[in-house]
N, C-alpha and C positions, 0 to 999 in steps of 0.2 A: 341450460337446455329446457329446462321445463319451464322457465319463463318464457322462453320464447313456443312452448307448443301452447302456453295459456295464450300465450297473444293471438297467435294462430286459428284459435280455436273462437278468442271473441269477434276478430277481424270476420272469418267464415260466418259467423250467425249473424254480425249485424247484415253482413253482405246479404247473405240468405233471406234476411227480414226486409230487409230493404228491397231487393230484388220480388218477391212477394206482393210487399204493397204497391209496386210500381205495374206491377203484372193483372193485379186488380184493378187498381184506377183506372190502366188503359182499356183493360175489358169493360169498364164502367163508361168511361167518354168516348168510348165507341160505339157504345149501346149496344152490344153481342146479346141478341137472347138464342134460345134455343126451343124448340117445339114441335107439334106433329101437323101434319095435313092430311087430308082425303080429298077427293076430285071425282068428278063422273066427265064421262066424254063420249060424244056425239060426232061421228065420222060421216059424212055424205057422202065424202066423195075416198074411196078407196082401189087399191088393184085387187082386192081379193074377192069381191062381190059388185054385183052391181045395185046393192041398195045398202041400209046404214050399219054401221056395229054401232054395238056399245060398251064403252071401257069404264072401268074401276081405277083408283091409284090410291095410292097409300101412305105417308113416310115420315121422315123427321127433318125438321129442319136444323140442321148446325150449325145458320146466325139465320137470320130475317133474309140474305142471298142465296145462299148454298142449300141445293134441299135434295135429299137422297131418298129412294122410296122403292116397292114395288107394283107393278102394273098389269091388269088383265083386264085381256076384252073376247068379244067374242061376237058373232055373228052365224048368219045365212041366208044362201041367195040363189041363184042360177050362176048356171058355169058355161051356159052359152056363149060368149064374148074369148073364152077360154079354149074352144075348138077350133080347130082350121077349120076351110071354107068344106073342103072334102068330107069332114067327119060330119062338122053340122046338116051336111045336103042330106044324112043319113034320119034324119029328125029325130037323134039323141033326146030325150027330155031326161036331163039331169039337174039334181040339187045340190047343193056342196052345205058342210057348217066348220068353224074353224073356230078353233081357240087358242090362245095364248096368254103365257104366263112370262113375265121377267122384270128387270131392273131397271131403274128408270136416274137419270143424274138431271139438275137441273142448276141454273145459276142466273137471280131475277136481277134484273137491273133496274132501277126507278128511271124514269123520264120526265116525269111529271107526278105533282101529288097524287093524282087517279090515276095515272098508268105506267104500267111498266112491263118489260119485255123479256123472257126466259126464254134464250137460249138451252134444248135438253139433247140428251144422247140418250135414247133406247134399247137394250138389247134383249131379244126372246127369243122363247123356241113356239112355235108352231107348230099345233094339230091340226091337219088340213085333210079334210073329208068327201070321196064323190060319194053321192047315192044315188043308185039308180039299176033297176033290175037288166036293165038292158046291157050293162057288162057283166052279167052273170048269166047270161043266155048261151045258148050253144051258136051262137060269132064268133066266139073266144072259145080258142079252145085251153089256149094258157089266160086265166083270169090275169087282165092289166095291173098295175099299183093305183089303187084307189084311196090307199091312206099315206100320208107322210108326216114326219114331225121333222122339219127344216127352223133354221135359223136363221132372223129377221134381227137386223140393224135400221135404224131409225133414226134419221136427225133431223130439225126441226127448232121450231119456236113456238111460245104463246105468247099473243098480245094480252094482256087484261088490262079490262077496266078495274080501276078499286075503290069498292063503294065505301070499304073501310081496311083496317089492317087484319081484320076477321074473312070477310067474303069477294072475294074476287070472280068475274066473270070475264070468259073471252073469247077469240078465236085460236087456234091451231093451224100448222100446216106443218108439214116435214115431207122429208123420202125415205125409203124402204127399201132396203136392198134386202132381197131374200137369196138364200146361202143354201144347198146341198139338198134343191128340189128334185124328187124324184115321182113323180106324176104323173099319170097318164097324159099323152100329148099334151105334158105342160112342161115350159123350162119357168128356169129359176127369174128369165126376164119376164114370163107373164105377170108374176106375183110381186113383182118389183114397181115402184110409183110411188106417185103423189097421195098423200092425205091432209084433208082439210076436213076442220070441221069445230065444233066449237066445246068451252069445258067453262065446267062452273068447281072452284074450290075454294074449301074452308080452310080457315088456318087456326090453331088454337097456339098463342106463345107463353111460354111458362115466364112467373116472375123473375124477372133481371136479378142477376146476383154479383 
């Protein structure tokens, strides 16, 4: 009996050992590294405004593909485009600012030694803001909803150029569906659309192990 749990016992660790160094090599000839990124980003074209935001991101990458992170951007603009024809004949002069915070998935794909294409999934919450004294006037005599924090899904791609495996520069575009808008004469399809616009990120990758 205890010859056979000694056997047992070397059979298991060579297995062990072996399984190990097989586990390594492949993470070696695969070239898996792992590391952080940051990004800035420049939207022209948005539904939440009609001029630019600007966003931050953040994250780690968990091979040179797969990159997981957080995301904030923020803006302000007019909300004219955001009124029916009725309210705006009233000559409303309103401003909005909006910010958002959330998560951000990503997965690059090479195409070519300079470029490649990231397919991302976005999800945030949304602080969306009117200002403007003219809903605080005695017109209303119940003040409207002039603040909301709604939920904004986002999916999308970036093109980049890559100057190197350090600095990437590119375009952006996705859509937006915005979730549980409660707004003064706004629905959730105002705030929903197209974004384009362009990002510049750093990569920094840790030594291969």
């Amino acid at each position: 009996m205890k010859k056979i749990i000694l056997l047992a016992a070397v059979a298991f660790s060579t297995t062990f050992a072996f399984a190990q160094n097989t586990d390594r090599s492949s993470v070696e000839d695969h070239d898996v590294r792992k590391g952080f990124y940051g990004n800035i980003n420049i939207n022209s074209l948005s539904p939440f405004d009609e001029t630019y935001n600007l966003g931050i991101g953040g994250g780690m990458h968990f091979s040179e593909q797969f990159h997981i992170g957080l995301s904030y951007f923020g803006g302000k603009g007019s909300t004219s485009r955001l009124f029916s024809d009725s309210v705006g004949a009233l000559g409303i002069d309103s401003d909005l600012k909006y910010r958002s915070f959330g998560i951000e998935l990503g997965y690059e794909v090479p195409l070519h030694e300079h470029f490649s294409i990231m397919p991302y999934f976005n999800q945030s919450f949304v602080k969306y803001t009117y200002t403007s004294d003219y809903f605080h006037s005695a017109d209303f005599l119940v003040a409207p909803s002039l603040e909301d924090n709604f939920l904004n899904t986002q999916i999308g791609a970036k093109l980049f150029f890559v100057a190197n495996e350090n600095i990437k520069i590119g375009a952006n575009i996705g859509y937006g569906l915005a979730n549980g808008v409660n707004l003064y004469n706004t629905d959730a399809s105002n705030l929903s659309g197209l974004n384009a616009g362009i990002t510049l990120q750093y990569n920094y990758f840790l030594p291969k192990w």
